[in-house]
N, C-alpha and C positions, 0 to 999 in steps of 0.2 A: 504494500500500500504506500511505504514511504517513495519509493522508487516512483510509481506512479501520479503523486502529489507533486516530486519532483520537479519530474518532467513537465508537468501543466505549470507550473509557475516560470521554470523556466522557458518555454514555449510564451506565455502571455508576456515576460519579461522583454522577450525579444519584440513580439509583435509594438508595442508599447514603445522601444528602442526606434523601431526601422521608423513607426509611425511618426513617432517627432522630429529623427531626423530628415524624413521627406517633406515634413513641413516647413522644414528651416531650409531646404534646397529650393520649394518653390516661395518661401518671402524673398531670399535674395534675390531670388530671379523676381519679384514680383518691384521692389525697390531698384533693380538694375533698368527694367523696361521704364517705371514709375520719373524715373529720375535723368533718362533718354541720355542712356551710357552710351558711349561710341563704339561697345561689343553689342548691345542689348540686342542690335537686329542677327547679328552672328550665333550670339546665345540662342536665340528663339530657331533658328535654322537647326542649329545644336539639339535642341530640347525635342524637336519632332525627329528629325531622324534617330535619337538614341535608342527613341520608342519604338521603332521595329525592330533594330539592331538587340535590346534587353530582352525583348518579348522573344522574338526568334529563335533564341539563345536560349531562354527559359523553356521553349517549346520545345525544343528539339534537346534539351534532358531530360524534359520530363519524359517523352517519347522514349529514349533512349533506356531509363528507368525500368521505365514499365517494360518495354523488351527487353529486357533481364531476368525480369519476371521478380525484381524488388516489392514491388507493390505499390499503393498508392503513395503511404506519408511516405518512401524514401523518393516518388516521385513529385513530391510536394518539395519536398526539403531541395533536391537537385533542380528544379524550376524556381527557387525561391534565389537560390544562389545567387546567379547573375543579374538579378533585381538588386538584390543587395548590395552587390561588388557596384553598379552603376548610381545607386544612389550615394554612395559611401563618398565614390569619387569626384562625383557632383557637390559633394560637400566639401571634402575637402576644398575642392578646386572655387567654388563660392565663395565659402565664409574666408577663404586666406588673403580675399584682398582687401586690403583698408578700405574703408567709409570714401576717403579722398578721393578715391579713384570713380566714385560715382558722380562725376558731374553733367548736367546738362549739358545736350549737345544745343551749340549756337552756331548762326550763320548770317550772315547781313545782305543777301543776296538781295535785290530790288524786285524781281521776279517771282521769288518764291510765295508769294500770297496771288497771286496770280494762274498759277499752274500747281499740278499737283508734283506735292515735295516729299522724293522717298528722306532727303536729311532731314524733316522732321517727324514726320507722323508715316512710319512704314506700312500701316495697314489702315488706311482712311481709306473709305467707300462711298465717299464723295468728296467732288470739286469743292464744295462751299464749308466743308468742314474744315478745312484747315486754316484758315483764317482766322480761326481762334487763337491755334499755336504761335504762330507765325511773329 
């Protein structure tokens, strides 16, 4: 029974772990876009394709797993992995940069309220919206 107490605490411990560090991976990125960092649009290219690259990874051990014939949880545990490792590094690679390094992108272009500006606002879905930024 202890064995089994365990392992559920530690199982909830981790889950509890990955969860808040995936949270502190998406404020930074949420402050880095918030704050129109000079990477924020390379982050966000970043941040979608990791997502098939993690998943795929994840898939194809748990696949791998299960054709072992492990079972499920060691097919859970080997799918979880590579989630981990990607968030872990997102973190690291986030939080290590100073606060300073988030500043506003500026630009004084005479044009830019005029036409649509990928230097300020990269994903605006309309002409007349950017005129606010600007």
């Amino acid at each position: 029974m202890g064995k089994l107490m365990n392992d559920f605490w530690n199982g909830w411990m981790e889950a509890v772990r990955f969860t808040c560090e995936a949270q502190s991976v998406m404020s930074a990125r949420m402050m880095l876009f918030a704050a129109g960092s000079p990477n924020a649009i390379d982050e966000a290219a970043e941040m979608i394709a990791e997502k098939f690259s993690a998943f795929a990874k994840a898939g194809m051990a748990a696949e791998q797993a299960l054709g072992e014939g492990l079972g499920f949880y060691a097919a859970a545990e080997r799918a979880y992995s590579p989630l981990k490792a990607c968030v872990h590094a997102n973190s690291d690679r986030l939080l290590a940069q100073p606060l300073t390094e988030l500043r506003p992108r500026t630009h004084k272009s005479a044009q830019c309220c005029t036409t649509r500006c990928p230097r300020t606002m990269p994903f605006d879905s309309e002409p007349g919206f950017l005129k606010a930024f600007c």
